[in-house]
Backbone atoms as SQL, in Angstrom:
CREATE TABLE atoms (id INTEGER PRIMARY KEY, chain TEXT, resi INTEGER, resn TEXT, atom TEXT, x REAL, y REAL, z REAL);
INSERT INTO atoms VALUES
  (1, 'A', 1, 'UNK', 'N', -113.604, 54.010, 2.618),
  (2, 'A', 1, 'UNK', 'CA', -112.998, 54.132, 3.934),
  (3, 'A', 1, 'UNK', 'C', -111.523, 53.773, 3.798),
  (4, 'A', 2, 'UNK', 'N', -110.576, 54.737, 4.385),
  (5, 'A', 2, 'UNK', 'CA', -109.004, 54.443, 4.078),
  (6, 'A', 2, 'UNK', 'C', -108.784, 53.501, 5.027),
  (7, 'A', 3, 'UNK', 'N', -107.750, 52.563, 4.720),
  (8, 'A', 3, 'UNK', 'CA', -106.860, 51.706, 5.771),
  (9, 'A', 3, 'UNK', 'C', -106.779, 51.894, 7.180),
  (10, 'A', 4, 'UNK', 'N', -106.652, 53.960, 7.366),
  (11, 'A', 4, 'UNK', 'CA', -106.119, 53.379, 8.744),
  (12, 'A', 4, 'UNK', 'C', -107.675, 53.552, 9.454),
  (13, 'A', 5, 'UNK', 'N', -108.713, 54.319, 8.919),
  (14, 'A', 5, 'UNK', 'CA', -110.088, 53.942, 9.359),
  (15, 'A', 5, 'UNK', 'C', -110.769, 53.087, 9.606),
  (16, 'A', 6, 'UNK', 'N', -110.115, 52.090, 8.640),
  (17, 'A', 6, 'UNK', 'CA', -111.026, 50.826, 8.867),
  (18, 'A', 6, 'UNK', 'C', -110.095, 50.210, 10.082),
  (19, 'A', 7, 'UNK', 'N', -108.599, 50.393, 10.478),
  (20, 'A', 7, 'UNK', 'CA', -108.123, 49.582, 11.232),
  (21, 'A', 7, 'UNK', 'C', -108.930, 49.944, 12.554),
  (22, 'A', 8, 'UNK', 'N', -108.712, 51.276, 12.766),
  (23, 'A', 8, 'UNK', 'CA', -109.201, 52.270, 13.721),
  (24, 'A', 8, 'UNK', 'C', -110.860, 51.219, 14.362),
  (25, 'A', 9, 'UNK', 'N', -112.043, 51.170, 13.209),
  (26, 'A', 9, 'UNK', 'CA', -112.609, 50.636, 13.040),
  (27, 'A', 9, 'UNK', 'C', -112.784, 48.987, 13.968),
  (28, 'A', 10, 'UNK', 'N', -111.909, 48.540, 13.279),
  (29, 'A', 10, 'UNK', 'CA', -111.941, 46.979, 13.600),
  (30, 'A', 10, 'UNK', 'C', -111.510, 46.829, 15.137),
  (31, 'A', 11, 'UNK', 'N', -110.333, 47.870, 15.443),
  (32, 'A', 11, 'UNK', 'CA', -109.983, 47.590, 16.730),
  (33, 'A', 11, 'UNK', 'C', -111.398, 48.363, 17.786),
  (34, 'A', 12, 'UNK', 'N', -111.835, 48.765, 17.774),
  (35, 'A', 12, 'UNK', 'CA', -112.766, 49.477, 18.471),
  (36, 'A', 12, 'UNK', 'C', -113.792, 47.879, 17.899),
  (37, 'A', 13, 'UNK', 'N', -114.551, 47.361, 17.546),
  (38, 'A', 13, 'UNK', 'CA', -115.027, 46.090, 17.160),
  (39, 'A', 13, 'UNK', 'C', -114.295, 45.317, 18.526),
  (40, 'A', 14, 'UNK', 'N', -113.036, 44.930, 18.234),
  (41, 'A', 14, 'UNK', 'CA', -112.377, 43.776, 19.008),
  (42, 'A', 14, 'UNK', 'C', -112.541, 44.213, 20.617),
  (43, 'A', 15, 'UNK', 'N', -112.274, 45.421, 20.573),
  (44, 'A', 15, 'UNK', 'CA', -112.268, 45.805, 21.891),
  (45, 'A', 15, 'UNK', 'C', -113.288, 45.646, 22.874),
  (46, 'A', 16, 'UNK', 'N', -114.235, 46.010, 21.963),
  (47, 'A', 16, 'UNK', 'CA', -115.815, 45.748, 22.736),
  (48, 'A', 16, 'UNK', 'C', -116.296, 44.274, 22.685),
  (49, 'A', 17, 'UNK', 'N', -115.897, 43.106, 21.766),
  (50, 'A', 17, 'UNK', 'CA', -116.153, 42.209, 21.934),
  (51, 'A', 17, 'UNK', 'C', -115.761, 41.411, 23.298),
  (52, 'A', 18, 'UNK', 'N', -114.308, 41.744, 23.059),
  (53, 'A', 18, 'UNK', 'CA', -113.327, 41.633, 24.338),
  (54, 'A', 18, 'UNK', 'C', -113.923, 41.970, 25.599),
  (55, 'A', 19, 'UNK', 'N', -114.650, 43.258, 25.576),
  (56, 'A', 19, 'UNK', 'CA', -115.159, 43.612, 27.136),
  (57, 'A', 19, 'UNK', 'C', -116.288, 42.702, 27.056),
  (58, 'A', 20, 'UNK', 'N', -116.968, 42.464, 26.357),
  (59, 'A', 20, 'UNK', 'CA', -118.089, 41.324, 26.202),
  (60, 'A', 20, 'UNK', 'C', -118.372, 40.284, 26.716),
  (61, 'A', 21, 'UNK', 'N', -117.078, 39.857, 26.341),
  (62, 'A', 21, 'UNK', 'CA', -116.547, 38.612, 27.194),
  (63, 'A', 21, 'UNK', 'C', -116.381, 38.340, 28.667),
  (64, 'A', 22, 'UNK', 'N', -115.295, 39.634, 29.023),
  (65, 'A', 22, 'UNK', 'CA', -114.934, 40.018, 30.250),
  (66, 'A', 22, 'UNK', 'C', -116.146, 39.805, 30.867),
  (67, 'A', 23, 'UNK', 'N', -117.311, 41.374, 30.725),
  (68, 'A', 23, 'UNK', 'CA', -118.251, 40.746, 31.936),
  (69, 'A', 23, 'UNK', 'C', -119.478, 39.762, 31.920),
  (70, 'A', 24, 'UNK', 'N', -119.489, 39.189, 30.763),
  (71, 'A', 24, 'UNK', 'CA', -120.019, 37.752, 30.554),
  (72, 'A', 24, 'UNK', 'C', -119.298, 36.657, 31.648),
  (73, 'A', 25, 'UNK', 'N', -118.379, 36.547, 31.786),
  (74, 'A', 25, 'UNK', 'CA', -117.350, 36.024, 32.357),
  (75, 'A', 25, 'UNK', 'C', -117.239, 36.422, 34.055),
  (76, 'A', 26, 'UNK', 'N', -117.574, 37.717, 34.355),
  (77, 'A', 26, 'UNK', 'CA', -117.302, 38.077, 35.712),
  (78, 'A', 26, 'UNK', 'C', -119.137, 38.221, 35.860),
  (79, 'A', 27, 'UNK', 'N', -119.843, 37.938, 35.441),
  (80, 'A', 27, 'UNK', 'CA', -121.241, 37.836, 35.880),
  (81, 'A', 27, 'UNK', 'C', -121.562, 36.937, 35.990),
  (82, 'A', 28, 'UNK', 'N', -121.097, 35.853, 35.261),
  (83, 'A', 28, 'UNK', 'CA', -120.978, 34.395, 35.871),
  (84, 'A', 28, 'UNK', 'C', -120.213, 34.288, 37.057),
  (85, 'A', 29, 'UNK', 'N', -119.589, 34.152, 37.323),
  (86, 'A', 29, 'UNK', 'CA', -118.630, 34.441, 38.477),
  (87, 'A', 29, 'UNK', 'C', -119.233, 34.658, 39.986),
  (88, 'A', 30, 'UNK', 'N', -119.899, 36.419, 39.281),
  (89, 'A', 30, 'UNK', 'CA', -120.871, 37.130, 40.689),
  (90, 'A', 30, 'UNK', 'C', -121.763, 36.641, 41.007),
  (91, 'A', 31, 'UNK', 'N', -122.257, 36.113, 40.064),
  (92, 'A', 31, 'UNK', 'CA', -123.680, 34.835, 40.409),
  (93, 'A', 31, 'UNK', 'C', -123.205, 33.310, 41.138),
  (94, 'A', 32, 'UNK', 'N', -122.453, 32.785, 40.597),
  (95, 'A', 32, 'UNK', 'CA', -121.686, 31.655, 41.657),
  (96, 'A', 32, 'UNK', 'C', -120.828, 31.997, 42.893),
  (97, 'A', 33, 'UNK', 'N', -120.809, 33.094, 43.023),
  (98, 'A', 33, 'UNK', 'CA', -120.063, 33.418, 44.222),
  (99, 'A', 33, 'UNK', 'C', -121.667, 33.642, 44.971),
  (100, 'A', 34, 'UNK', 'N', -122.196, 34.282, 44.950),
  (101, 'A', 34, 'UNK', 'CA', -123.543, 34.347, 45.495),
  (102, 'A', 34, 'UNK', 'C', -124.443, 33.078, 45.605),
  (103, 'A', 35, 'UNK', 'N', -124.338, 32.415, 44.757),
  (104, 'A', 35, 'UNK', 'CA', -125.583, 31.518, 45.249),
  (105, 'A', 35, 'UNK', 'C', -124.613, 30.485, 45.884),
  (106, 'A', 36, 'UNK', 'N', -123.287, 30.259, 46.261),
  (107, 'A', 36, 'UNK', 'CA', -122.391, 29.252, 46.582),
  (108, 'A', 36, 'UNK', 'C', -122.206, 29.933, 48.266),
  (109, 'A', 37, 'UNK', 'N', -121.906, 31.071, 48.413),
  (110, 'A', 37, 'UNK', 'CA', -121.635, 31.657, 49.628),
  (111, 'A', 37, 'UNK', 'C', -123.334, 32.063, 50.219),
  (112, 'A', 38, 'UNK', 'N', -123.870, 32.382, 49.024),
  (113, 'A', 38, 'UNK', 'CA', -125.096, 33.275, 50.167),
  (114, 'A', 38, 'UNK', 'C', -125.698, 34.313, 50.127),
  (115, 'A', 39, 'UNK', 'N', -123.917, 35.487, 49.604),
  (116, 'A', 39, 'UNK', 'CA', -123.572, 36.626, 49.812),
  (117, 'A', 39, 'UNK', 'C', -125.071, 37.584, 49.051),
  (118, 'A', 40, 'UNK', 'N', -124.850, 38.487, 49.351),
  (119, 'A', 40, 'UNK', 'CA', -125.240, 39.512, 48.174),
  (120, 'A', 40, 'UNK', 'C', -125.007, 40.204, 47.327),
  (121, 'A', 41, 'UNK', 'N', -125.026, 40.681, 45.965),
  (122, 'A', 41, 'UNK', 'CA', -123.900, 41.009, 44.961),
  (123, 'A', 41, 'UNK', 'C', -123.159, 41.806, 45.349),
  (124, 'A', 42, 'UNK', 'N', -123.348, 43.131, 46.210),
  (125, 'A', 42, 'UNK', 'CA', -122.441, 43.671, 46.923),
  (126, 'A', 42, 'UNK', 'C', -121.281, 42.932, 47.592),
  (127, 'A', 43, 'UNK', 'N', -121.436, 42.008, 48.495),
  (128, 'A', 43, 'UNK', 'CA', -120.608, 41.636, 49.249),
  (129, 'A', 43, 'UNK', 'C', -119.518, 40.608, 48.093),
  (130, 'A', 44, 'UNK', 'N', -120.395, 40.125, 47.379),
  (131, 'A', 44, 'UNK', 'CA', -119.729, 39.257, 46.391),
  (132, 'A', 44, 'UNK', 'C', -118.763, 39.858, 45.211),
  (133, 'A', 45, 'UNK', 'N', -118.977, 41.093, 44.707),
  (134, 'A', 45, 'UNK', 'CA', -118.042, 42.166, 44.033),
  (135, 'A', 45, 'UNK', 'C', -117.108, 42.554, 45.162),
  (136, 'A', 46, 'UNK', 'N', -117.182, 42.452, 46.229),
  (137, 'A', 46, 'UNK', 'CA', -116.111, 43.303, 47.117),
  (138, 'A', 46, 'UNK', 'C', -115.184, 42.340, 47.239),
  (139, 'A', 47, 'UNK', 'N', -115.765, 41.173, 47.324),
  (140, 'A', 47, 'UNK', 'CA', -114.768, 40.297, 47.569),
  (141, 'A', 47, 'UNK', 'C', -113.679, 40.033, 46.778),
  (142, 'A', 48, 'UNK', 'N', -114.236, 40.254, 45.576),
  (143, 'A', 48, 'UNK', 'CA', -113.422, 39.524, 44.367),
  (144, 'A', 48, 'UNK', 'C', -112.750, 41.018, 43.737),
  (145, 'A', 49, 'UNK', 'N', -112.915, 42.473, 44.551),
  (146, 'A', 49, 'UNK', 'CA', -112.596, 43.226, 44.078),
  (147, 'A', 49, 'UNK', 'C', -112.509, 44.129, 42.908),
  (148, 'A', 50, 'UNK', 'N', -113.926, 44.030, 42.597),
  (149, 'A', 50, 'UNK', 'CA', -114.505, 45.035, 41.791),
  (150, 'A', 50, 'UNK', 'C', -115.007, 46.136, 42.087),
  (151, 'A', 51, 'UNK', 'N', -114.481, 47.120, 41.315),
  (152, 'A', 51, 'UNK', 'CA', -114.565, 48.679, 41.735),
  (153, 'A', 51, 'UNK', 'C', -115.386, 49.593, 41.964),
  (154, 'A', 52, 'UNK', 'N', -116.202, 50.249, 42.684),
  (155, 'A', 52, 'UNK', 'CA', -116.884, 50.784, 42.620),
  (156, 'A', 52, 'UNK', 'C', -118.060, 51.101, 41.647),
  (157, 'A', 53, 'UNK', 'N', -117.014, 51.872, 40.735),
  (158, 'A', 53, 'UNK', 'CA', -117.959, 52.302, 39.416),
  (159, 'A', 53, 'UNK', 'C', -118.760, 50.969, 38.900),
  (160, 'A', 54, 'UNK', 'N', -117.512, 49.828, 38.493),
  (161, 'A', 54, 'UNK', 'CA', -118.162, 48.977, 37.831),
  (162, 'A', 54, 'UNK', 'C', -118.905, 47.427, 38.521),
  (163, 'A', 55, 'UNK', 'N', -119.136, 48.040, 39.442),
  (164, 'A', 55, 'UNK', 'CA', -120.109, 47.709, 40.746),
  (165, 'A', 55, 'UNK', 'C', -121.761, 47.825, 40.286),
  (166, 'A', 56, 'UNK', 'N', -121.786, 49.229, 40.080),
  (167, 'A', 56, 'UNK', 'CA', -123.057, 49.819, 39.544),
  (168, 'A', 56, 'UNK', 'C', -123.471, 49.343, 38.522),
  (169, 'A', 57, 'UNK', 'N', -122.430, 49.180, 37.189),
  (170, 'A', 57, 'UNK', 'CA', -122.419, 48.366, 35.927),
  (171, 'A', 57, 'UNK', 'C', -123.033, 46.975, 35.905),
  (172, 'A', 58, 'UNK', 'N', -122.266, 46.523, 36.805),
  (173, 'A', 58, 'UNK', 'CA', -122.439, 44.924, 36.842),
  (174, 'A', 58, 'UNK', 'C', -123.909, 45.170, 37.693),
  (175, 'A', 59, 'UNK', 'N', -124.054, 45.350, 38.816),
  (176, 'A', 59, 'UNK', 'CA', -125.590, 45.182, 39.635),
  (177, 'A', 59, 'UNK', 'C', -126.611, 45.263, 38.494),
  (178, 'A', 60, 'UNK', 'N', -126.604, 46.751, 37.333),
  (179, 'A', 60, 'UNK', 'CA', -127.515, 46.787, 36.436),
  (180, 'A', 60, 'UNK', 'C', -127.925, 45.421, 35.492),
  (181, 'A', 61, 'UNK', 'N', -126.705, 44.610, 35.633),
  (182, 'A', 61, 'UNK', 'CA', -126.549, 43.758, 34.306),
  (183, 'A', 61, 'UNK', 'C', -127.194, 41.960, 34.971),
  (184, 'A', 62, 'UNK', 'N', -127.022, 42.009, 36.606),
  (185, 'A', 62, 'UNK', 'CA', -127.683, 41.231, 37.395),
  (186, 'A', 62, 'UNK', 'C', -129.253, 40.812, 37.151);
């Protein structure tokens, strides 16, 4: 595998770890906003302004 494949490689690795994090991080979040307010994950993504699409994402991951 040449250099710039493997860089190609590694960054696609980091990247997804990175999002990993992210909604590890904002699913904790949607869950303490909910059991602290009440809300329902709907109301609790709207609040904090999460988008539509990844509305659907996150509910699946609930």
């Amino acid at each position: 595998m040449g250099g710039e494949a493997m860089r190609r490689l590694m960054e696609d690795v980091i990247q997804e770890e990175n999002q990993k994090a992210v909604d590890k991080s904002t699913l904790t979040f949607i869950k303490n906003l909910m059991k602290n307010s009440g809300w329902d994950s709907e109301k609790a993504m709207n609040a904090i302004g999460i988008s539509p699409a990844d509305q659907i994402r996150y509910a699946a991951l609930l």
